[in-house]
Each structure stands twice: as C-alpha cells, then as structure tokens.
C-alpha positions in Angstrom: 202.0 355.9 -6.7 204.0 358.1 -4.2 202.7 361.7 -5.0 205.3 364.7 -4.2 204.6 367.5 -1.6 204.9 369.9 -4.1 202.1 368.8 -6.0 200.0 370.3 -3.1 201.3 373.7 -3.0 201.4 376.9 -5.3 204.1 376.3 -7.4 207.4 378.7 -7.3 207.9 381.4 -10.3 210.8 381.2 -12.0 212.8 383.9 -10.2 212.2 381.7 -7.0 213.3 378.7 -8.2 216.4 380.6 -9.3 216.3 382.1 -5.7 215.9 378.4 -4.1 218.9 377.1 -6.3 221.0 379.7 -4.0 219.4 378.8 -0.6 219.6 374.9 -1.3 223.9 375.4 -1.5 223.7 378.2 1.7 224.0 381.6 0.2 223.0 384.5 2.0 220.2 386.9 0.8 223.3 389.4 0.0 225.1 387.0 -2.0 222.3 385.7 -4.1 221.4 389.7 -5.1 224.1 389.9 -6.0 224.2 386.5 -8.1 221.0 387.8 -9.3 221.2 391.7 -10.1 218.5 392.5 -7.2 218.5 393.9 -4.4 218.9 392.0 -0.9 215.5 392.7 0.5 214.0 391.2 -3.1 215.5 387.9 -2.1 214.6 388.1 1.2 211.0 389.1 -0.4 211.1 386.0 -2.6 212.6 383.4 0.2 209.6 384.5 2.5 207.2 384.0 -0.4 208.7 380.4 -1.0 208.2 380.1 2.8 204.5 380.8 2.8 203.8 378.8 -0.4 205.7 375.7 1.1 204.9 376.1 5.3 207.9 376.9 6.0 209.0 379.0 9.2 212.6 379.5 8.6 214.8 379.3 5.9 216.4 376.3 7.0 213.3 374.3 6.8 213.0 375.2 3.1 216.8 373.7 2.2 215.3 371.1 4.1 212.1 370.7 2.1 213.8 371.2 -1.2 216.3 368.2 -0.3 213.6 366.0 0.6 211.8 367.4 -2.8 215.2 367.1 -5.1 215.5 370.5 -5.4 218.5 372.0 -6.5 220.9 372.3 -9.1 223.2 369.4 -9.1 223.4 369.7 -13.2 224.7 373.0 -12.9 227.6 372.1 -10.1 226.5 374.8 -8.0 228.9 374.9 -4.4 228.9 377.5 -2.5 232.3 377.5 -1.9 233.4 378.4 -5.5 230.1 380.3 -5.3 231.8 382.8 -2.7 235.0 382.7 -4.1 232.9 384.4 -7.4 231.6 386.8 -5.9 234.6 388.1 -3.8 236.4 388.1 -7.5 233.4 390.3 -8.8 232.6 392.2 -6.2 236.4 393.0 -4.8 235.6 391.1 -1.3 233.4 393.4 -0.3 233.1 392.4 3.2 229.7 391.5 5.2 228.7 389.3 2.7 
C-alpha cells in the first residue's frame, strides 16, 4: 500500500488549507486576503508556514506538491480566472492585485 507524503508531515490548519485552495489555482497573496478578510502579509505568513511543514522553498513547489498530493478544490470549481474577475467586481479593480 502506497502511503501519501502528507502522512509524514505536520498536517495544515484549517485556514491553510483554505489558503492552499487559493495557491493551487494561482492567486496572489493580495487576492487571497482579500478572498479571505486578512491581511496580505497573514497569507504570506500562512503560505511560508505550509512551506516549512511540507519542504518547500518556493511557492511554486507547493502547487506542485499539492497536485502531486490532490490537493485542491475541484468540488468547489475554483478558476482563477472567474476568481479575478470576483474580486475586481468587489473590490472596484483596484489595481496591483
């Protein structure tokens, strides 16, 4: 029986998970605080704990590692694409995002 790298790691709190749902479709740290009611520096907070827990370096090494892992939220139909187009509706297109 094929055990999963995850198995071997701390596991993720909740809020990361909901953090990594955001990374896995290619939001940046501004757009998922905002997704999220936090502040920008909070998701970067949480991205480099998910890093640490998972031996990551960069951020794309964690999409990587939650693709190889089935991470994400397919069941929720998340794409970033209508995920942007959200957030410029709610936010007014505030610009640097």
């Amino acid at each position: 029986m094929e055990t999963s790298k995850i198995d071997h790691v701390e596991p993720l709190t909740s809020r990361e998970r909901d953090v990594a749902d955001f990374v896995m479709i290619g939001a940046t740290a501004k757009e998922i605080a905002i997704a999220l009611g936090i502040s920008h520096r909070t998701v970067e907070s949480h991205i480099g704990s998910m890093k640490a827990k998972l031996g990551c370096a960069r951020k794309s090494e964690l999409m990587k590692f939650f693709l190889s892992e089935g991470f994400g939220n397919k069941e929720r139909g998340f794409n970033l694409a209508r995920f942007r187009a959200a957030i410029e509706a709610e936010t007014g297109g505030i610009r640097g995002l």
